[in-house]
C-alpha positions, 0 to 999 in steps of 0.5 A, spaced: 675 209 864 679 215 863 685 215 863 689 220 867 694 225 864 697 232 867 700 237 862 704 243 864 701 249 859 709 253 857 710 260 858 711 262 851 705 262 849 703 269 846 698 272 851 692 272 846 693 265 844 694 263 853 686 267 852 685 262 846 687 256 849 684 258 856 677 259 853 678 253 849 679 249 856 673 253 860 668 248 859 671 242 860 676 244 866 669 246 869 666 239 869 672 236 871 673 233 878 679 234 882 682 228 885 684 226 892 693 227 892 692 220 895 691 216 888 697 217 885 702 211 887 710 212 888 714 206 886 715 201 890 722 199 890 721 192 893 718 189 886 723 193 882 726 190 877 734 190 879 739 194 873 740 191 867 747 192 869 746 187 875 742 182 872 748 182 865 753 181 872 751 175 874 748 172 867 756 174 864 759 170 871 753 164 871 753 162 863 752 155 865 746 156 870 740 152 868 743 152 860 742 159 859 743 163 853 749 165 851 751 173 854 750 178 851 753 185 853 747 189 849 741 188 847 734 186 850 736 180 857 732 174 855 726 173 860 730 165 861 735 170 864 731 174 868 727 168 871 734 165 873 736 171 875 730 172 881 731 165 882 738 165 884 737 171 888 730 170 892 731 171 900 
């Protein structure tokens, strides 16, 4: 499967070598298919994970919340954190 990715051509290319290019790209651009503007996905911010900053918050403020590591103000936030995180805070 192909994998999806678009580009933005900058102006500063010289006028011969946008030709170059252009030339270059003509025979792929015409066996390109364009796609529908419906299958790009926006985020769903539903499932999205809060700020490291709120999960760290309560991590700092719950230190004995199912024996969790000990806090840390930088660095990676363990997945134990995370979970706990979720699961103190589901609705």
């Amino acid at each position: 499967m192909a994998t999806r990715v678009q580009y933005v051509v900058v102006d500063d290319l010289a006028d011969h070598n946008f030709a170059t290019l252009a030339a270059a790209l003509r025979p792929y651009l015409a066996a390109a298919r364009r796609l529908p503007k419906s299958t790009t996905r926006k985020a769903d911010n539903r499932t999205a994970d809060p700020k490291p900053s709120t999960i760290r918050r309560w991590w700092a403020t719950n230190p004995d919340a199912l024996a969790l590591h000990a806090f840390q103000e930088r660095g990676q936030i363990p997945h134990q954190v995370k979970a706990a995180f979720h699961a103190a805070h589901q609705s």
